[in-house]
N, C-alpha and C positions, 0 to 999 in steps of 0.2 A: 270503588263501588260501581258493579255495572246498573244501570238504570233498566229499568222495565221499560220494553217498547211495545205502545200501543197505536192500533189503528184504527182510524176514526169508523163508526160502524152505522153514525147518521147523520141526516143531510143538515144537521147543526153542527155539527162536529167539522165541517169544512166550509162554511157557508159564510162568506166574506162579511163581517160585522164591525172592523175594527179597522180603522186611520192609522196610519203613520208618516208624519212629515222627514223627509229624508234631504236635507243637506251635501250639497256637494263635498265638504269638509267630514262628513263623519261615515262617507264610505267605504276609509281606512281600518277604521277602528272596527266595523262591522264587517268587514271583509274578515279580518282580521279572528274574531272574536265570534263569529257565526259558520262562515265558511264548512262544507262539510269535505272536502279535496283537502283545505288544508290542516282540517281534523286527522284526518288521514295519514298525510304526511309528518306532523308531531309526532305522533306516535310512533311511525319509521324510523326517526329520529331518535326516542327512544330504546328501541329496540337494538339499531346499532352502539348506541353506548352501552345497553349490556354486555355485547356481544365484542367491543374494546377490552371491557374490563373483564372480561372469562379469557381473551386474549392475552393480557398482560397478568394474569392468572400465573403463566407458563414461567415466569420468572423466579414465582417462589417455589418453597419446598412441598411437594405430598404426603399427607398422613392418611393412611390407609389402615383400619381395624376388622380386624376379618377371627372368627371361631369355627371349630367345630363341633364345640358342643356345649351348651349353657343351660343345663348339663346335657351328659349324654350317659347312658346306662350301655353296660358292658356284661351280656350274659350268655353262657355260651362252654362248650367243652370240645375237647379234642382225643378220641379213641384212637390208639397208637398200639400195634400190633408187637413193633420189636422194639418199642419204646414207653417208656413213659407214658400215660395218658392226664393231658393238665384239662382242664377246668378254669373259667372267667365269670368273677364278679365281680362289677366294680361301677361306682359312680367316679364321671370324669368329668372336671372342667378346664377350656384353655381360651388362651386368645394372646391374637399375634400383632403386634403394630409395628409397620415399615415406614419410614418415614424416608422418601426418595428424593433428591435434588438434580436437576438434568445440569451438568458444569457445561457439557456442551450440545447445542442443539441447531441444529442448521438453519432450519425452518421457523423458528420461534421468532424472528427479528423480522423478517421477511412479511408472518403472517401478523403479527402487532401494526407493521406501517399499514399492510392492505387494511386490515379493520380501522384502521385512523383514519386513511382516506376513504373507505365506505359510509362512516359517520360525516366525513365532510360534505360526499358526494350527496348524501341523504337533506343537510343543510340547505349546498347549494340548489336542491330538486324545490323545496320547503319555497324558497325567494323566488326561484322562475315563476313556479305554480301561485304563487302569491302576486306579484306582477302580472300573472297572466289576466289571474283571475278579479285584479283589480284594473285591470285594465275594461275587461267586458262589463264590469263593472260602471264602469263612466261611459263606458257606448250604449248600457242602456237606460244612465241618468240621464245623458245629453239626446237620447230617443223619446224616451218619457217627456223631457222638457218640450222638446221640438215638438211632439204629439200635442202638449198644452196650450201650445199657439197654434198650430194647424187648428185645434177645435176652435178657437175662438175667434179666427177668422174664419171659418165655414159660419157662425153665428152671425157674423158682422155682415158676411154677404149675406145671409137667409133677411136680415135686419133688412136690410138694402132693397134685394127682390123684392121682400112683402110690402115696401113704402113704393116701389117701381110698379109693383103690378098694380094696386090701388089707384094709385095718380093714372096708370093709364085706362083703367075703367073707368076713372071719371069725365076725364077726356071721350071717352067715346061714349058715355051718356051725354057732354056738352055737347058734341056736334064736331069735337074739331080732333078726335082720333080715329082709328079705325081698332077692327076687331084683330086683325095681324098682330098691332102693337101688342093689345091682351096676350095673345096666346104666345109673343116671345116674352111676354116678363112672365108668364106662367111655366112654358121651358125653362128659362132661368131658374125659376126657385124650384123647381122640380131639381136644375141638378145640383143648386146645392145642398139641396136636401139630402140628396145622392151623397156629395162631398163632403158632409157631415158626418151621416151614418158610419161610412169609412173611415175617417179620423178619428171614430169615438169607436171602433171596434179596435184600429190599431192600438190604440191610448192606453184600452184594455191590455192588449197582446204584451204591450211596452211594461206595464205596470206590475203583472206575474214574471215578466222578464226578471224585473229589477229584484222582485222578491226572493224569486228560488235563487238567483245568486247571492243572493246575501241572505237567506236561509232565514227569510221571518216566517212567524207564526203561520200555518196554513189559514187563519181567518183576520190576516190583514195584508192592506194594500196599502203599497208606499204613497205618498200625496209629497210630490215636487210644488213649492211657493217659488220658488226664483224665476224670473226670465232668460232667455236666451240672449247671452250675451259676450262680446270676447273676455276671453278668464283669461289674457295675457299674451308676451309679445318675445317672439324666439328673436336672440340676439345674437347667436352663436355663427360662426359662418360654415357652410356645410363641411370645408374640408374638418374642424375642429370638431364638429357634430359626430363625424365619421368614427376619429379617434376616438374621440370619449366612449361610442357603444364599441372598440374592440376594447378598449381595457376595462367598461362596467361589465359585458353582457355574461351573467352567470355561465351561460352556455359553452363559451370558451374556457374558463376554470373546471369545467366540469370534464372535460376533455381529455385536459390537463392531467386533473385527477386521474381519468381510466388510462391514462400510460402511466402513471407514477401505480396504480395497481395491478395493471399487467407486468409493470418492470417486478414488482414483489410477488406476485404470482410464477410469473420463471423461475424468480431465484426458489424460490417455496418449492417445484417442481423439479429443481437440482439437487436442492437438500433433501429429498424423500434416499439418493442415492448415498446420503454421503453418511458415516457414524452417528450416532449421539450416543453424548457418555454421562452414566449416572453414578453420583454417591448413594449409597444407599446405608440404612442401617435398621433389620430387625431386629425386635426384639420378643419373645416369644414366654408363656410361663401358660405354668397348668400344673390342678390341684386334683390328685387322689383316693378315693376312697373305696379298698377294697383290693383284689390282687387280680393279674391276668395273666393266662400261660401259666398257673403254677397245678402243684399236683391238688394243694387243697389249700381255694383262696381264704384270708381269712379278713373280714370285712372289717374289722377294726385297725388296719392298718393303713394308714396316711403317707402320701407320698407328693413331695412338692418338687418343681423343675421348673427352671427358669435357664432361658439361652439369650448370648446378644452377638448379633454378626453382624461386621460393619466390613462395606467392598466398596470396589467398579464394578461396571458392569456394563457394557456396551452394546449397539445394535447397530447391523448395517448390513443393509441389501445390497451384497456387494451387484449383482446382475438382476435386472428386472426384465430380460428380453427389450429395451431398449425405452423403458413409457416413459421413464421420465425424461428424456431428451425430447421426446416427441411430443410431449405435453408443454415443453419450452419452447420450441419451436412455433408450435403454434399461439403460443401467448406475443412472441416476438410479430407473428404474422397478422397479429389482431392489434398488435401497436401500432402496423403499416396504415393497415386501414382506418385507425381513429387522425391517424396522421392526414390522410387524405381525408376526410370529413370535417378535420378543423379546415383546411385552406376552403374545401366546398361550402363549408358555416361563414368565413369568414364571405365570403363571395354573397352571399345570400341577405346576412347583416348590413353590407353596404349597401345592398339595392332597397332593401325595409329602411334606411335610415334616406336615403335617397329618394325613394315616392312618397316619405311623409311630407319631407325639405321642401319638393316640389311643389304637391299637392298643397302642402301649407302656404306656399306661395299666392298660389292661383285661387284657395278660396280666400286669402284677405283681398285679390283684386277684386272678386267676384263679391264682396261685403259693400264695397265701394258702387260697384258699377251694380248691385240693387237697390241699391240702399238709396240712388238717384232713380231708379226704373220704378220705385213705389211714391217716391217723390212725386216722379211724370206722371205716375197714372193718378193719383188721386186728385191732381190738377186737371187731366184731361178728361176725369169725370164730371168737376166740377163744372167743364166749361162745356164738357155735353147735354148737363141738366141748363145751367145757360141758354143755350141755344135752341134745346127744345124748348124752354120757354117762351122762346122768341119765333119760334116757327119755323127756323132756318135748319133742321135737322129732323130727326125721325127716331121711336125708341130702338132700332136695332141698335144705334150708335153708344146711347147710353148704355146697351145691356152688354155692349162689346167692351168696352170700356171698365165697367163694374167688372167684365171675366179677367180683363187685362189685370187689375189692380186686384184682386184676388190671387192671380196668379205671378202675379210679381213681389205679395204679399207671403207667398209657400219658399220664392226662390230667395227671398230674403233672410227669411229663418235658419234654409237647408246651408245659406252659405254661410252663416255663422257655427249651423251645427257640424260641418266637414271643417271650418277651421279648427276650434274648439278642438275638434276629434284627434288630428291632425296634431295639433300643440302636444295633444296629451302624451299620443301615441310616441312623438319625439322626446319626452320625457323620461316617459316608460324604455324606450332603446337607451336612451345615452345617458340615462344616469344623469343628465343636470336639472335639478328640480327648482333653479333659480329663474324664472321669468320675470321681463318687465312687467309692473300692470301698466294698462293702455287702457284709454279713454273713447268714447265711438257717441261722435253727435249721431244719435240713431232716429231715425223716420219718426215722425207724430203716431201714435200707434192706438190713438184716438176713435173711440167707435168711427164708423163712415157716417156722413150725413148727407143727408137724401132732400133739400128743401123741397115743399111744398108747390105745386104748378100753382096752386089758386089762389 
Protein backbone atom coordinates (compact mmCIF):
# COMPACT_ATOMS: atom_id res chain seq x y z
CA UNK A 1 0.00 0.00 0.00
CA UNK A 2 1.69 3.31 -0.93
CA UNK A 3 1.03 5.81 1.76
CA UNK A 4 -0.14 9.47 1.17
CA UNK A 5 2.78 11.92 1.48
CA UNK A 6 2.01 15.04 3.29
CA UNK A 7 3.80 18.25 3.87
CA UNK A 8 3.51 20.12 6.77
CA UNK A 9 1.77 23.47 5.61
CA UNK A 10 2.06 25.16 9.40
CA UNK A 11 4.40 26.29 11.84
CA UNK A 12 2.71 23.49 14.26
CA UNK A 13 3.16 20.97 11.93
CA UNK A 14 7.16 21.41 12.41
CA UNK A 15 7.54 23.01 15.67
CA UNK A 16 9.61 20.97 18.11
CA UNK A 17 7.24 19.77 21.00
CA UNK A 18 8.11 16.30 21.69
CA UNK A 19 11.19 14.53 23.87
CA UNK A 20 12.88 11.62 23.11
CA UNK A 21 15.60 9.95 25.13
CA UNK A 22 17.97 8.10 23.00
CA UNK A 23 20.27 5.33 24.19
CA UNK A 24 23.39 4.40 23.08
CA UNK A 25 22.12 0.58 22.66
CA UNK A 26 18.94 1.32 20.57
CA UNK A 27 20.73 3.22 17.84
CA UNK A 28 20.82 0.00 15.95
CA UNK A 29 17.54 -0.90 15.89
CA UNK A 30 16.45 2.69 14.94
CA UNK A 31 19.12 2.90 12.37
CA UNK A 32 17.82 0.04 11.37
CA UNK A 33 14.01 0.37 11.38
CA UNK A 34 13.85 4.40 10.46
CA UNK A 35 16.58 4.95 8.27
CA UNK A 36 15.49 6.41 4.79
CA UNK A 37 19.02 5.22 2.67
CA UNK A 38 18.41 1.99 3.97
CA UNK A 39 14.57 2.11 3.12
CA UNK A 40 15.96 2.65 -0.19
CA UNK A 41 18.21 -0.02 -0.48
CA UNK A 42 15.47 -2.92 0.88
CA UNK A 43 13.73 -2.31 -1.81
CA UNK A 44 16.79 -2.75 -4.29
CA UNK A 45 17.13 -5.69 -2.79
CA UNK A 46 13.83 -6.67 -3.65
CA UNK A 47 13.74 -5.59 -6.94
CA UNK A 48 16.78 -7.71 -7.77
CA UNK A 49 15.00 -10.94 -6.47
CA UNK A 50 12.50 -10.34 -8.95
CA UNK A 51 14.53 -9.82 -11.52
CA UNK A 52 16.60 -13.60 -10.35
CA UNK A 53 13.48 -15.18 -10.53
CA UNK A 54 12.22 -13.80 -14.43
CA UNK A 55 15.92 -14.96 -14.76
CA UNK A 56 15.52 -18.43 -13.73
CA UNK A 57 12.21 -18.15 -15.67
CA UNK A 58 14.39 -19.15 -18.85
CA UNK A 59 14.79 -22.70 -17.60
CA UNK A 60 11.19 -23.70 -18.15
CA UNK A 61 8.88 -24.14 -20.92
CA UNK A 62 6.72 -21.02 -22.73
CA UNK A 63 3.05 -21.10 -23.36
CA UNK A 64 1.99 -18.63 -25.75
CA UNK A 65 -1.90 -18.16 -26.91
CA UNK A 66 -2.30 -15.95 -29.67
CA UNK A 67 -5.93 -15.65 -32.33
CA UNK A 68 -7.11 -14.15 -35.01
CA UNK A 69 -10.26 -13.92 -34.46
CA UNK A 70 -12.86 -14.31 -31.53
CA UNK A 71 -14.71 -14.04 -33.72
CA UNK A 72 -13.97 -12.64 -36.89
CA UNK A 73 -16.77 -12.13 -39.85
CA UNK A 74 -15.96 -13.04 -43.37
CA UNK A 75 -17.77 -10.93 -46.10
CA UNK A 76 -16.85 -10.33 -49.33
CA UNK A 77 -17.01 -11.47 -53.22
CA UNK A 78 -14.73 -12.02 -55.88
CA UNK A 79 -15.84 -11.06 -59.94
CA UNK A 80 -13.94 -13.41 -62.19
CA UNK A 81 -14.10 -12.47 -65.92
CA UNK A 82 -12.82 -16.09 -67.43
CA UNK A 83 -13.67 -17.71 -64.23
CA UNK A 84 -15.96 -18.58 -61.77
CA UNK A 85 -17.03 -15.55 -59.63
CA UNK A 86 -17.17 -17.07 -55.58
CA UNK A 87 -18.62 -15.05 -52.84
CA UNK A 88 -17.65 -15.09 -48.62
CA UNK A 89 -19.76 -15.61 -45.67
CA UNK A 90 -18.83 -16.80 -42.91
CA UNK A 91 -18.20 -16.43 -39.08
CA UNK A 92 -14.78 -17.75 -37.86
CA UNK A 93 -13.22 -18.69 -34.90
CA UNK A 94 -9.45 -19.82 -33.92
CA UNK A 95 -6.65 -19.94 -31.74
CA UNK A 96 -3.36 -21.18 -31.61
CA UNK A 97 -0.99 -22.38 -28.48
CA UNK A 98 2.76 -23.01 -28.80
CA UNK A 99 4.20 -24.18 -26.03
CA UNK A 100 8.38 -23.70 -26.58
CA UNK A 101 11.32 -25.25 -24.50
CA UNK A 102 14.92 -23.57 -25.35
CA UNK A 103 17.04 -27.41 -24.87
CA UNK A 104 19.95 -25.19 -25.61
CA UNK A 105 20.74 -21.66 -24.65
CA UNK A 106 24.06 -20.09 -24.32
CA UNK A 107 23.31 -17.14 -22.42
CA UNK A 108 20.67 -18.37 -20.07
CA UNK A 109 23.39 -19.76 -17.25
CA UNK A 110 25.63 -16.97 -17.75
CA UNK A 111 22.62 -14.36 -17.27
CA UNK A 112 21.05 -16.44 -14.02
CA UNK A 113 24.68 -16.35 -12.19
CA UNK A 114 25.02 -12.34 -13.05
CA UNK A 115 21.26 -11.74 -11.51
CA UNK A 116 22.55 -13.91 -8.39
CA UNK A 117 25.45 -11.87 -7.97
CA UNK A 118 23.30 -8.46 -8.59
CA UNK A 119 21.06 -9.67 -5.67
CA UNK A 120 24.09 -10.22 -3.60
CA UNK A 121 25.78 -7.09 -4.71
CA UNK A 122 22.47 -5.32 -3.82
CA UNK A 123 22.78 -7.19 -0.12
CA UNK A 124 26.18 -6.38 0.32
CA UNK A 125 25.40 -2.37 -0.73
CA UNK A 126 22.30 -2.79 2.10
CA UNK A 127 25.31 -3.65 5.12
CA UNK A 128 28.04 -0.87 3.97
CA UNK A 129 25.21 1.70 3.72
CA UNK A 130 23.92 0.38 7.15
CA UNK A 131 27.55 0.51 8.87
CA UNK A 132 27.91 3.63 7.36
CA UNK A 133 25.13 5.12 8.35
CA UNK A 134 25.33 3.70 11.94
CA UNK A 135 28.41 4.72 12.26
CA UNK A 136 27.58 8.70 11.82
CA UNK A 137 25.22 7.57 13.78
CA UNK A 138 27.43 7.32 17.11
CA UNK A 139 29.39 10.48 15.93
CA UNK A 140 26.61 12.25 16.33
CA UNK A 141 25.30 10.51 19.75
CA UNK A 142 28.94 10.95 21.11
CA UNK A 143 28.62 15.00 19.77
CA UNK A 144 25.36 15.40 21.28
CA UNK A 145 26.81 13.72 24.55
CA UNK A 146 30.06 15.94 24.39
CA UNK A 147 27.62 19.04 23.59
CA UNK A 148 25.87 17.94 27.12
CA UNK A 149 28.97 18.54 29.10
CA UNK A 150 30.36 21.42 27.35
CA UNK A 151 26.94 23.20 28.43
CA UNK A 152 27.27 22.33 31.81
CA UNK A 153 30.49 23.29 32.23
CA UNK A 154 29.88 26.86 30.47
CA UNK A 155 27.28 26.91 33.55
CA UNK A 156 29.60 25.83 36.18
CA UNK A 157 31.99 28.56 35.04
CA UNK A 158 29.26 31.34 34.59
CA UNK A 159 28.38 29.85 38.44
CA UNK A 160 32.04 30.65 39.26
CA UNK A 161 32.34 34.22 37.46
CA UNK A 162 29.08 35.47 39.15
CA UNK A 163 30.36 34.26 42.89
CA UNK A 164 34.05 35.92 41.46
CA UNK A 165 32.72 39.05 40.35
CA UNK A 166 30.59 39.72 43.53
CA UNK A 167 33.30 38.98 46.08
CA UNK A 168 35.27 41.32 44.19
CA UNK A 169 32.86 44.25 44.30
CA UNK A 170 32.73 43.61 47.64
CA UNK A 171 36.24 44.00 48.15
CA UNK A 172 36.52 47.11 46.57
CA UNK A 173 33.55 48.70 48.56
CA UNK A 174 35.78 47.18 51.72
CA UNK A 175 38.69 49.25 50.82
CA UNK A 176 41.09 46.43 49.99
CA UNK A 177 40.29 45.77 45.95
CA UNK A 178 40.39 47.77 43.27
CA UNK A 179 38.02 48.51 40.35
CA UNK A 180 40.61 46.44 37.66
CA UNK A 181 39.58 43.39 39.73
CA UNK A 182 35.84 44.24 38.92
CA UNK A 183 36.16 44.65 35.51
CA UNK A 184 38.30 41.26 35.02
CA UNK A 185 35.54 39.12 36.71
CA UNK A 186 33.13 41.11 34.59
CA UNK A 187 35.37 40.03 31.35
CA UNK A 188 35.28 36.82 32.71
CA UNK A 189 31.65 36.11 32.82
CA UNK A 190 30.97 38.06 29.70
CA UNK A 191 33.04 35.30 28.04
CA UNK A 192 31.56 32.67 29.37
CA UNK A 193 28.49 33.93 28.67
CA UNK A 194 30.00 33.87 25.13
CA UNK A 195 31.09 30.09 25.77
CA UNK A 196 27.83 29.17 26.70
CA UNK A 197 25.61 30.57 24.00
CA UNK A 198 27.94 28.59 21.55
CA UNK A 199 27.60 25.28 23.29
CA UNK A 200 24.00 25.54 23.45
CA UNK A 201 23.57 26.53 19.67
CA UNK A 202 26.09 23.56 18.87
CA UNK A 203 23.94 21.24 21.31
CA UNK A 204 21.23 22.33 19.07
CA UNK A 205 22.97 21.72 15.64
CA UNK A 206 24.15 18.19 17.34
CA UNK A 207 20.50 17.26 18.34
CA UNK A 208 18.77 17.64 14.59
CA UNK A 209 22.08 15.94 13.57
CA UNK A 210 21.14 12.98 15.49
CA UNK A 211 17.38 13.11 14.34
CA UNK A 212 17.40 13.23 10.63
CA UNK A 213 19.71 10.28 10.69
CA UNK A 214 17.59 8.26 12.47
CA UNK A 215 14.65 9.79 10.76
CA UNK A 216 12.35 10.75 14.05
CA UNK A 217 9.33 12.67 13.90
CA UNK A 218 10.03 16.33 12.48
CA UNK A 219 8.51 17.65 16.03
CA UNK A 220 11.01 15.71 18.18
CA UNK A 221 14.46 16.04 19.57
CA UNK A 222 16.54 13.23 20.81
CA UNK A 223 17.53 14.04 24.81
CA UNK A 224 20.90 11.98 25.56
CA UNK A 225 20.87 11.02 29.89
CA UNK A 226 24.25 9.29 29.74
CA UNK A 227 27.62 10.80 30.36
CA UNK A 228 30.70 10.70 28.51
CA UNK A 229 32.43 8.06 29.27
CA UNK A 230 34.98 5.05 27.91
CA UNK A 231 32.44 2.43 26.20
CA UNK A 232 35.41 0.03 26.32
CA UNK A 233 38.96 -1.20 25.53
CA UNK A 234 40.58 -2.46 22.04
CA UNK A 235 42.51 -5.57 22.71
CA UNK A 236 43.34 -6.61 19.34
CA UNK A 237 46.93 -5.98 18.17
CA UNK A 238 47.03 -3.75 15.00
CA UNK A 239 48.60 -6.29 12.68
CA UNK A 240 45.31 -8.71 13.72
CA UNK A 241 42.96 -5.51 13.45
CA UNK A 242 44.38 -5.18 9.87
CA UNK A 243 43.44 -8.74 8.95
CA UNK A 244 40.10 -8.79 10.38
CA UNK A 245 38.84 -5.45 8.17
CA UNK A 246 40.36 -7.39 4.78
CA UNK A 247 38.24 -10.45 5.43
CA UNK A 248 35.00 -8.35 7.07
CA UNK A 249 34.95 -5.15 4.92
CA UNK A 250 31.84 -5.63 2.48
CA UNK A 251 33.82 -3.56 0.16
CA UNK A 252 36.19 -6.20 -1.01
CA UNK A 253 33.23 -8.99 -1.53
CA UNK A 254 31.59 -6.48 -3.49
CA UNK A 255 34.46 -6.39 -5.73
CA UNK A 256 34.53 -9.83 -5.95
CA UNK A 257 31.18 -9.94 -7.00
CA UNK A 258 31.63 -7.35 -10.01
CA UNK A 259 34.40 -9.73 -11.53
CA UNK A 260 32.39 -12.89 -10.98
CA UNK A 261 29.60 -10.47 -12.98
CA UNK A 262 31.75 -9.25 -15.66
CA UNK A 263 33.13 -12.93 -15.88
CA UNK A 264 29.16 -13.82 -16.74
CA UNK A 265 28.55 -10.77 -18.70
CA UNK A 266 31.49 -12.00 -21.32
CA UNK A 267 30.46 -15.27 -21.38
CA UNK A 268 26.45 -13.80 -21.92
CA UNK A 269 28.19 -11.56 -24.87
CA UNK A 270 29.70 -14.86 -26.56
CA UNK A 271 26.57 -16.63 -26.31
CA UNK A 272 24.55 -13.73 -28.31
CA UNK A 273 27.01 -15.47 -31.28
CA UNK A 274 26.57 -18.91 -30.59
CA UNK A 275 22.87 -21.17 -31.55
CA UNK A 276 19.91 -21.79 -29.27
CA UNK A 277 17.80 -24.60 -29.96
CA UNK A 278 14.24 -24.97 -29.21
CA UNK A 279 11.38 -27.83 -28.89
CA UNK A 280 8.59 -26.45 -29.84
CA UNK A 281 5.03 -27.75 -30.31
CA UNK A 282 1.80 -25.93 -31.77
CA UNK A 283 -1.13 -26.65 -31.62
CA UNK A 284 -3.89 -24.76 -33.61
CA UNK A 285 -7.95 -25.33 -34.03
CA UNK A 286 -10.70 -23.21 -35.40
CA UNK A 287 -14.53 -23.36 -35.70
CA UNK A 288 -16.77 -22.42 -38.86
CA UNK A 289 -19.69 -20.85 -39.81
CA UNK A 290 -20.75 -20.32 -43.25
CA UNK A 291 -18.51 -20.71 -46.54
CA UNK A 292 -15.53 -18.79 -48.33
CA UNK A 293 -14.35 -18.59 -51.93
CA UNK A 294 -17.38 -20.47 -53.06
CA UNK A 295 -19.93 -19.73 -55.88
CA UNK A 296 -22.94 -19.46 -53.33
CA UNK A 297 -21.87 -19.67 -49.63
CA UNK A 298 -24.33 -21.39 -47.63
CA UNK A 299 -24.40 -20.22 -43.99
CA UNK A 300 -25.54 -23.32 -42.38
CA UNK A 301 -22.68 -25.20 -42.91
CA UNK A 302 -20.02 -25.89 -40.08
CA UNK A 303 -16.65 -26.50 -40.54
CA UNK A 304 -14.11 -27.54 -37.74
CA UNK A 305 -9.90 -27.95 -38.06
CA UNK A 306 -7.60 -28.66 -35.82
CA UNK A 307 -3.47 -28.97 -36.45
CA UNK A 308 -0.58 -30.22 -34.07
CA UNK A 309 3.07 -29.58 -35.09
CA UNK A 310 5.84 -30.52 -32.97
CA UNK A 311 9.87 -29.49 -34.23
CA UNK A 312 13.49 -27.94 -33.65
CA UNK A 313 14.04 -25.05 -34.52
CA UNK A 314 17.12 -22.95 -34.08
CA UNK A 315 18.63 -19.49 -34.17
CA UNK A 316 22.13 -18.21 -34.78
CA UNK A 317 23.75 -15.09 -35.74
CA UNK A 318 26.29 -16.76 -37.37
CA UNK A 319 28.18 -12.86 -38.18
CA UNK A 320 27.42 -9.71 -36.22
CA UNK A 321 30.23 -7.49 -37.85
CA UNK A 322 32.21 -8.49 -34.85
CA UNK A 323 29.99 -6.93 -31.36
CA UNK A 324 30.04 -9.55 -29.57
CA UNK A 325 33.62 -10.16 -29.24
CA UNK A 326 34.09 -6.51 -28.65
CA UNK A 327 31.56 -6.39 -25.98
CA UNK A 328 33.91 -9.29 -24.25
CA UNK A 329 36.59 -7.57 -24.64
CA UNK A 330 35.67 -5.03 -23.00
CA UNK A 331 33.92 -6.63 -20.07
CA UNK A 332 37.54 -8.58 -19.62
CA UNK A 333 39.00 -4.91 -19.67
CA UNK A 334 36.70 -3.73 -16.88
CA UNK A 335 37.77 -6.84 -14.69
CA UNK A 336 41.30 -5.25 -15.18
CA UNK A 337 40.33 -2.27 -13.61
CA UNK A 338 38.21 -3.65 -10.60
CA UNK A 339 41.34 -5.62 -10.22
CA UNK A 340 43.26 -2.65 -9.64
CA UNK A 341 40.69 -0.93 -7.41
CA UNK A 342 40.59 -3.90 -4.99
CA UNK A 343 44.66 -3.85 -4.32
CA UNK A 344 43.98 0.55 -4.23
CA UNK A 345 40.82 -0.45 -1.68
CA UNK A 346 42.88 -2.59 0.00
CA UNK A 347 45.70 0.02 0.44
CA UNK A 348 43.14 2.56 1.61
CA UNK A 349 41.56 0.02 4.29
CA UNK A 350 44.81 -0.29 6.00
CA UNK A 351 45.55 3.30 6.58
CA UNK A 352 41.45 3.66 7.99
CA UNK A 353 42.23 0.86 10.17
CA UNK A 354 45.72 2.46 11.01
CA UNK A 355 44.69 6.20 11.95
CA UNK A 356 41.90 4.68 14.16
CA UNK A 357 44.75 2.21 16.05
CA UNK A 358 46.78 5.16 16.34
CA UNK A 359 44.60 7.85 16.98
CA UNK A 360 42.87 5.41 19.62
CA UNK A 361 46.05 5.25 21.15
CA UNK A 362 46.86 8.86 21.72
CA UNK A 363 43.35 9.88 22.91
CA UNK A 364 43.44 7.18 25.95
CA UNK A 365 46.90 8.87 26.70
CA UNK A 366 45.42 12.12 26.36
CA UNK A 367 42.24 10.75 28.98
CA UNK A 368 44.96 10.18 31.34
CA UNK A 369 47.10 13.28 31.08
CA UNK A 370 43.49 15.54 31.37
CA UNK A 371 42.02 13.91 33.40
CA UNK A 372 45.32 14.97 35.84
CA UNK A 373 45.30 18.73 34.11
CA UNK A 374 41.61 19.12 35.63
CA UNK A 375 42.75 17.48 38.66
CA UNK A 376 45.58 20.47 38.70
CA UNK A 377 43.45 23.00 37.89
CA UNK A 378 40.82 22.90 40.32
CA UNK A 379 43.57 22.60 43.01
CA UNK A 380 45.27 25.56 41.60
CA UNK A 381 41.95 27.42 41.85
CA UNK A 382 41.38 26.43 45.17
CA UNK A 383 44.63 27.68 46.31
CA UNK A 384 44.32 31.04 44.27
CA UNK A 385 41.05 31.85 46.05
CA UNK A 386 43.35 30.90 49.16
CA UNK A 387 45.84 33.24 48.68
CA UNK A 388 43.62 35.90 47.63
CA UNK A 389 42.27 35.58 50.81
CA UNK A 390 45.44 36.08 52.38
CA UNK A 391 46.45 39.06 50.44
CA UNK A 392 49.39 37.51 48.69
CA UNK A 393 47.75 37.35 45.25
CA UNK A 394 45.55 39.46 43.06
CA UNK A 395 41.96 38.51 40.97
CA UNK A 396 43.73 38.17 37.57
CA UNK A 397 45.22 35.05 39.08
CA UNK A 398 42.06 33.47 40.26
CA UNK A 399 40.17 34.41 36.88
CA UNK A 400 43.30 32.76 35.07
CA UNK A 401 42.89 29.77 36.74
CA UNK A 402 38.93 29.33 36.66
CA UNK A 403 39.86 29.70 32.45
CA UNK A 404 42.53 27.09 32.93
CA UNK A 405 40.12 24.77 34.61
CA UNK A 406 37.35 25.41 32.23
CA UNK A 407 39.54 24.69 29.61
CA UNK A 408 40.98 21.71 30.93
CA UNK A 409 37.43 20.69 31.81
CA UNK A 410 36.43 20.84 27.40
CA UNK A 411 39.90 18.92 26.86
CA UNK A 412 38.84 16.27 29.15
CA UNK A 413 35.59 15.48 27.49
CA UNK A 414 36.99 15.89 23.71
CA UNK A 415 39.57 13.25 24.88
CA UNK A 416 37.04 10.86 25.81
CA UNK A 417 34.83 11.82 22.98
CA UNK A 418 37.86 10.98 20.04
CA UNK A 419 38.45 7.78 22.06
CA UNK A 420 35.04 6.53 22.10
CA UNK A 421 34.98 7.73 18.33
CA UNK A 422 37.92 6.08 17.61
CA UNK A 423 36.84 2.54 19.43
CA UNK A 424 33.74 2.59 17.44
CA UNK A 425 35.13 3.54 14.20
CA UNK A 426 37.60 0.16 14.78
CA UNK A 427 34.72 -1.66 15.26
CA UNK A 428 32.82 -0.61 12.35
CA UNK A 429 36.27 -1.51 10.08
CA UNK A 430 37.18 -4.88 11.45
CA UNK A 431 34.16 -6.49 12.23
CA UNK A 432 35.23 -7.32 16.03
CA UNK A 433 32.43 -6.06 18.05
CA UNK A 434 34.02 -7.78 21.19
CA UNK A 435 35.67 -5.17 23.60
CA UNK A 436 36.89 -5.14 27.14
CA UNK A 437 34.73 -2.94 29.30
CA UNK A 438 37.21 -0.64 31.35
CA UNK A 439 36.74 1.25 34.27
CA UNK A 440 38.17 5.20 34.48
CA UNK A 441 38.69 6.74 38.16
CA UNK A 442 37.21 9.97 36.32
CA UNK A 443 37.80 13.86 37.89
CA UNK A 444 35.13 14.97 40.76
CA UNK A 445 32.83 16.56 38.31
CA UNK A 446 31.22 18.39 41.12
CA UNK A 447 29.82 21.97 40.52
CA UNK A 448 33.09 24.23 41.23
CA UNK A 449 33.06 26.05 44.54
CA UNK A 450 33.91 29.45 44.88
CA UNK A 451 34.18 30.07 48.91
CA UNK A 452 33.27 33.23 50.33
CA UNK A 453 36.23 36.19 51.07
CA UNK A 454 34.15 37.29 54.15
Amino acid sequence: KTEDISIPQKEKGVKITQKKIVRLNDLKDLIENNNNDLAILKSKIYQKKYLLKSEIASWYPSLNLSSNGLPQYLNGSVDNDLSTSTSSNQWKSSISATIQWDIINPSRIPEINTAKDELENARLAYLISFRDNYLQALRNFLDLQKSNEYVRIAKDSIKTSETALKEAEIRLKSGIGTKFEVLEARAQLAKDNQFLIKKIGEKKINQRALAQILNLDEKTNPIIISKPKKIGKWEETLEKSILSAYSYREEFKQDIIQLSINKNKAKSNLAYSQPTISLYNTYSTSLAQGEANVISPNNNNNIYSQNNTVGLKFDWKVFSGGASRAKYNSNKEKSREILAQINLKRGQIRKEVEDSFFNLEVAEKNIVNTMQEVKSAKESLRLAIIRLKAGITTQREVVTNQRDLTQAEVNYIQAITDYNLNLVKLRQQTGIDKVKTCIVNEPNKNARKYNSYS
